[in-house]
C-alpha positions in Angstrom: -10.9 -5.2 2.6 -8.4 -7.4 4.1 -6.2 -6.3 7.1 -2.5 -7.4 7.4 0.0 -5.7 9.4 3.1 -7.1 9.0 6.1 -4.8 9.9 10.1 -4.7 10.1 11.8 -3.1 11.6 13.2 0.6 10.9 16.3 1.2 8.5 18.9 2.6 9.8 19.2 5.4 6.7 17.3 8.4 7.6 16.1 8.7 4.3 14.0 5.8 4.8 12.9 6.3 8.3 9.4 4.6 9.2 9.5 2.4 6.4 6.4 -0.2 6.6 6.8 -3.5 4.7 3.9 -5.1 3.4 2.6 -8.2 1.8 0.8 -7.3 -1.2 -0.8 -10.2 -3.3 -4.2 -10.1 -5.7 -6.4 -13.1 -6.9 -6.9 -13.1 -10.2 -10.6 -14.4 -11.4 -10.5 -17.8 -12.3 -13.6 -19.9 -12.5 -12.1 -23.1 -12.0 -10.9 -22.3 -8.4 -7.5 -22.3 -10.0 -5.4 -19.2 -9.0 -2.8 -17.3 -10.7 -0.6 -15.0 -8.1 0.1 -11.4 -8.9 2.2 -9.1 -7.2 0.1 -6.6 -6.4 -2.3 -5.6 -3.7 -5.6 -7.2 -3.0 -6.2 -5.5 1.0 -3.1 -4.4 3.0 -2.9 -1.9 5.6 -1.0 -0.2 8.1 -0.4 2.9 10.0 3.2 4.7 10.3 3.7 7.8 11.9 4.7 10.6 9.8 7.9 12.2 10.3 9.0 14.9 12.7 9.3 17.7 10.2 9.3 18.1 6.4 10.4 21.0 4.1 7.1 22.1 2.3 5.8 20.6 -1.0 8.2 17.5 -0.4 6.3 14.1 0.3 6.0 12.0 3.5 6.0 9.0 3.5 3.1 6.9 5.7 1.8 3.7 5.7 0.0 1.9 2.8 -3.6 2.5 2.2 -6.2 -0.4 2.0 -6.4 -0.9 -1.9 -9.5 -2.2 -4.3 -8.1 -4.9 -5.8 -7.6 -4.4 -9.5 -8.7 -7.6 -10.6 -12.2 -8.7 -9.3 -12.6 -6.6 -5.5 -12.3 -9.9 -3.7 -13.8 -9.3 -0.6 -13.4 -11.1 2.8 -16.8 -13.3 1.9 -15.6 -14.3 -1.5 -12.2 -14.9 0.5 -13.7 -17.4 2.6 -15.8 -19.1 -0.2 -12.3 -20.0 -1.9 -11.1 -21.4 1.0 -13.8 -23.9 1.0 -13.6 -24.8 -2.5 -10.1 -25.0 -2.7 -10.1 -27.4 1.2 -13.0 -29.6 -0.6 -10.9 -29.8 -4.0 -7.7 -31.0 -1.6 -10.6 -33.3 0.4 -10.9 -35.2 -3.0 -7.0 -35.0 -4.3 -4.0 -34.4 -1.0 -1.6 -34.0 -3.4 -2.8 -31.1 -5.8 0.2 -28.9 -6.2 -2.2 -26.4 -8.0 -5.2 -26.3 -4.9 -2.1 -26.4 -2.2 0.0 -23.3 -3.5 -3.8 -21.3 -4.6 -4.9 -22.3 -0.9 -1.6 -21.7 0.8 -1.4 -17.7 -0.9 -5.0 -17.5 0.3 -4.2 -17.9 3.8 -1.0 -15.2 3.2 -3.2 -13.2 2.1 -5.4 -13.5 4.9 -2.6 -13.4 7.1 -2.7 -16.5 8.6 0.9 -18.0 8.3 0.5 -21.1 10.6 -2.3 -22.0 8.1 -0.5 -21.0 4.9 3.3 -22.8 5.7 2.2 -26.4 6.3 0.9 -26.4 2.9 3.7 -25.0 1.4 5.8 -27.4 3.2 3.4 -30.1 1.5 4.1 -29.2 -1.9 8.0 -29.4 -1.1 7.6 -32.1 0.5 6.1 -33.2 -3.2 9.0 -31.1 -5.2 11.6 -29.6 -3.4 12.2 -27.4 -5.6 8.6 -25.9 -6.3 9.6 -22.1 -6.4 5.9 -20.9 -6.2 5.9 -22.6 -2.2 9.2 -20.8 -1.5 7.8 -17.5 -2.2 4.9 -18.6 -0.3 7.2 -19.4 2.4 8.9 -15.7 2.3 5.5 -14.4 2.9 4.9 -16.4 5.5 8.8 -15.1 7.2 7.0 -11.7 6.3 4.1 -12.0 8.3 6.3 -13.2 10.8 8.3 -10.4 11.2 11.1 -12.4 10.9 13.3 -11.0 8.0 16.5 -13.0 8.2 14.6 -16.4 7.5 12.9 -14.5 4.3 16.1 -13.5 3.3 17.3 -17.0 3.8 14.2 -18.6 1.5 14.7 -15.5 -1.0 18.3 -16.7 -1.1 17.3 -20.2 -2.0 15.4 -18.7 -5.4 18.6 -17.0 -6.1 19.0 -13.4 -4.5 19.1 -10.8 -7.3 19.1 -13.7 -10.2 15.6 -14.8 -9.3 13.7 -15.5 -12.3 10.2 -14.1 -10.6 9.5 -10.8 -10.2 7.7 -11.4 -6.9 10.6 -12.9 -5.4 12.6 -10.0 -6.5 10.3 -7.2 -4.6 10.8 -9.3 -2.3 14.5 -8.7 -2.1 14.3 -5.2 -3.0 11.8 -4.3 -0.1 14.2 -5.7 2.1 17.4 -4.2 0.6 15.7 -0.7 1.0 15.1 -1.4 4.4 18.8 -1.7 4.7 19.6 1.7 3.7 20.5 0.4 0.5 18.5 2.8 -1.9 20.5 2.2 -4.9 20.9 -1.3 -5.2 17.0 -1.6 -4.2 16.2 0.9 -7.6 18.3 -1.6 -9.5 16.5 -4.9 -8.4 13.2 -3.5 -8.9 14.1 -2.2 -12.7 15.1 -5.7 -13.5 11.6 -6.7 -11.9 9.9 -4.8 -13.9 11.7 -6.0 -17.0 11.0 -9.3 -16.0 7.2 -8.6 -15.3 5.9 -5.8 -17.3 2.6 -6.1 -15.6 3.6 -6.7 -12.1 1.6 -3.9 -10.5 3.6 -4.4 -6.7 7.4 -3.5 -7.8 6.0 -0.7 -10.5 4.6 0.6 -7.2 7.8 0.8 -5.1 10.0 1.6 -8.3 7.6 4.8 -9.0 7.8 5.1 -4.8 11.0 5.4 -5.1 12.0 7.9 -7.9 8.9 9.9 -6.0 11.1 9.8 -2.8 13.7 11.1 -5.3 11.9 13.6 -6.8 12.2 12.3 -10.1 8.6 13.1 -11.3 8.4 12.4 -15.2 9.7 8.8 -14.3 8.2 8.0 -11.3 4.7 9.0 -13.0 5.4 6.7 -15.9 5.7 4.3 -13.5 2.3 4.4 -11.9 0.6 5.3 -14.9 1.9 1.9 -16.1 0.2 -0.1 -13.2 -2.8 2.4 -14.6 -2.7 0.8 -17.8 -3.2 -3.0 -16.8 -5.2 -2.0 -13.9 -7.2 1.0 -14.4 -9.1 1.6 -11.3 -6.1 0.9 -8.8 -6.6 3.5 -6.0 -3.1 3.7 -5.2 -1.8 4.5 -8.7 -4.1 6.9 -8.8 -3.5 8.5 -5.5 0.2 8.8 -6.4 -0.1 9.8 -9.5 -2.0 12.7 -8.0 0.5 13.6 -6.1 3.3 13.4 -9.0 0.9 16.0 -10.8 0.6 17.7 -7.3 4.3 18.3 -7.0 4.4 19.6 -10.7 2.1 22.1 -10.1 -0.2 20.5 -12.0 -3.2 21.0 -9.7 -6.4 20.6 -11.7 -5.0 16.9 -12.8 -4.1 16.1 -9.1 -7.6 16.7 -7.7 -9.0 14.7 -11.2 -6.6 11.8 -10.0 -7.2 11.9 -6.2 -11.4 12.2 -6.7 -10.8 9.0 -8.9 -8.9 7.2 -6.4 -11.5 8.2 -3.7 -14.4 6.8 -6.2 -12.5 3.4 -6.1 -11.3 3.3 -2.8 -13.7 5.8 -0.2 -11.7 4.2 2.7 -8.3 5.8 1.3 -6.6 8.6 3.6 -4.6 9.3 1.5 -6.2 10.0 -1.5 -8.8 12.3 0.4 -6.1 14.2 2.9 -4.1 14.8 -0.6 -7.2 15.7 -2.1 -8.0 18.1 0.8 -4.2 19.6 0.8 -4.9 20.3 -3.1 -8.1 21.8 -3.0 -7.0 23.9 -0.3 -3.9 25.3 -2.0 -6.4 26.1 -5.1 -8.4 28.5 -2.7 -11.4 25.9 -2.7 -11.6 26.0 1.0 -15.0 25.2 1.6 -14.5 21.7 -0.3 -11.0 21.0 1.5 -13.1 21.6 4.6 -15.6 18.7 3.5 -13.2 16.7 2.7 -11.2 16.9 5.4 -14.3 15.9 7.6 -15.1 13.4 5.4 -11.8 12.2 6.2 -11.5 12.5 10.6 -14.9 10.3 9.7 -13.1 7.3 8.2 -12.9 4.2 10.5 -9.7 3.3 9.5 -7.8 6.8 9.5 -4.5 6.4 11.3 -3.5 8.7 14.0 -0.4 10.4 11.4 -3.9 10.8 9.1 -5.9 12.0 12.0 -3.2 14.6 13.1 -2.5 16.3 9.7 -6.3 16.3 8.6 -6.8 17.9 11.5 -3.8 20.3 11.2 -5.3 21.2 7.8 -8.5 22.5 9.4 -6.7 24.7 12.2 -4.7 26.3 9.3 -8.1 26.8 7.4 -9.5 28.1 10.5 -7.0 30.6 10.6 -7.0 31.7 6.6 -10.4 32.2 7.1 -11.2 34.1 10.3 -11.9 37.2 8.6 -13.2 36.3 5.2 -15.3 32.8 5.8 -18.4 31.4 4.2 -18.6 29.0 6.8 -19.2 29.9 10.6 -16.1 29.7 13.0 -18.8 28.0 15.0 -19.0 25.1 12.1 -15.3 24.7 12.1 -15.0 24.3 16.0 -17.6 21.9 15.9 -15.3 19.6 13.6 -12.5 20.8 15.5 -14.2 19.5 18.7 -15.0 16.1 17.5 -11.8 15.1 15.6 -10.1 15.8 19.4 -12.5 13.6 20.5 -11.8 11.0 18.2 -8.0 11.4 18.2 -7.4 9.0 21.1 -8.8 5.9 18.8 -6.0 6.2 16.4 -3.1 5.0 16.0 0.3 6.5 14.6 1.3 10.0 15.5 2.3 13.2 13.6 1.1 15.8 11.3 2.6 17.8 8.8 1.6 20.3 5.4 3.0 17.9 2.9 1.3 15.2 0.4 1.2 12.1 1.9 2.4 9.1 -0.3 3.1 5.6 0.9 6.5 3.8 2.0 8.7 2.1 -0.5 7.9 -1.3 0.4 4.1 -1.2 0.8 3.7 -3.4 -2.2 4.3 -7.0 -1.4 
């Protein structure tokens, strides 16, 4: 999967501390090599440290989890071959709006902002007014880290009266990162009512009333992203947690061994997953999972941390009543301290993880 990073800074509301923004876009399958943009995810990731403490059963929030896309897995090869197609298309016809803007949300998506703007620049050099390059052109402010010259583009398609959805999540990821919690709920509704479908800002709405500890809606929320796009991990993973948080165990592990199926790579689908089955007394399979877990590649340090705080805690619980050796636990023990110097991120905590408001771009 694809890797972009892009980050802003910190709000200053404490409520939203460590919040990672992130570019979110998926292809859609087109066999004519022309591309319609959704706002959802096709590859992003990140790692943000969890916070300092947390009062038991209530989520923390960490950064957003490499996602199978939930339209055709586009993967970094098939990435690459629509490059080509789409350069060789512009080879035969410069000016073709379509090709520039399908090429130009490619590159965003790679994460290559000096490639993506000049051809967003082209196509307003062609029509000033193209709003599909504009939002190409916040993305590209994203990448940049550079959140006052998005804001100035987002302005441009009209603040909170944009007609797009996308350029509305836009706003709202931003707002939140203000410290402005309510007025970012309120510009993501009217995304959503704009853009039934538009998985990205049904994320962050049902982030959000998760944050809030609104269950019922937050989980219609993701179980709407569920029904255009079955198999997204993230949905899933959330959704897991919604259950999770309602005591609703069973469902939770159901959800979070469906999101692992779709995306193995996901951290927090399997650490959740762990948390769960450890709370149900299935120790010996929060143990595997856990290790399954320390042995992901991408596994941030926040990830590494509370996995591994998850086994010392299962070390403990079973010191006088194990079906596994001590001896097996150190082991894992031993070798997640040896691989905690190759993360990246910091914290731990006994919490579900879930990902920031604002991982859906």
């Amino acid at each position: 999967m694809l890797n972009l990073i892009p980050t802003l800074p910190s709000p200053a509301n404490t409520r939203s501390r460590n919040l990672v923004l992130l570019f979110a876009l998926s292809l859609a399958a087109c066999k004519t090599v022309s591309f319609r943009s959704i706002s959802s995810s096709l590859g992003a990731s990140s790692h943000a440290s969890l916070g300092n403490s947390a009062e038991a059963g209530v989520p923390i929030m960490i950064g957003h989890d490499p996602l199978v896309s939930h339209t055709n897995d586009v993967k970094q090869d098939d990435l690459l071959e629509h490059m080509a197609k789409l350069t060789e298309r512009l080879k035969k016809s410069p000016r073709d709006v379509e090709a520039l803007i399908a090429l130009a949300r490619l590159k965003v998506i790679a994460g290559d902002a000096k490639g993506a703007e000049p051809l967003a620049r082209k196509v307003l050099a062609i029509d000033f007014r193209n709003r599909p390059a504009k939002i190409v052109m916040a993305h590209v402010e994203l990448l940049r880290k550079n959140p006052e010259a998005e804001r100035a583009v987002l302005r441009q398609l009209g603040d909170e009266n944009a007609t797009e959805s996308e350029s509305l999540n836009l706003l709202a990821c931003l707002t939140w990162t203000d410290g402005d919690e309510d007025k970012a709920e309120k510009i993501l509704l009217r995304a959503v009512k704009i853009s039934p479908e538009d998985a990205a800002s049904r994320m962050n709405l049902g982030l959000v009333y998760l944050r809030q500890e609104k269950f019922t809606v937050a989980e219609e929320h993701f179980n709407q992203v569920l029904k255009h796009f079955p198999d997204n991990a993230d949905a899933l993973t959330h959704l897991g947690v919604v259950y999770a948080m309602q005591g609703k165990t069973q469902k939770a592990i159901e959800s979070y061994e469906h999101a692992r199926r779709e995306n193995p790579s996901s951290e927090l689908a399997a650490y959740n997953l762990a948390l769960a089955q450890k709370r149900s007394g299935l120790y010996q399979s929060a143990i595997r999972t856990l290790k399954e877990a320390l042995a992901l590649k991408s596994l941030s340090l926040a990830g590494h941390d509370a996995a591994t705080a998850q086994l010392q805690q299962i070390k403990m619980t079973l010191t006088a009543r194990s079906n596994i050796s001590n001896a097996d636990l150190d082991n894992i023990l031993a070798n997640a301290k040896q691989q905690r110097g190759k993360r990246s991120g910091s914290g731990n905590s006994d919490v579900y993880l879930i990902s920031n408001v604002g991982s859906y771009r």
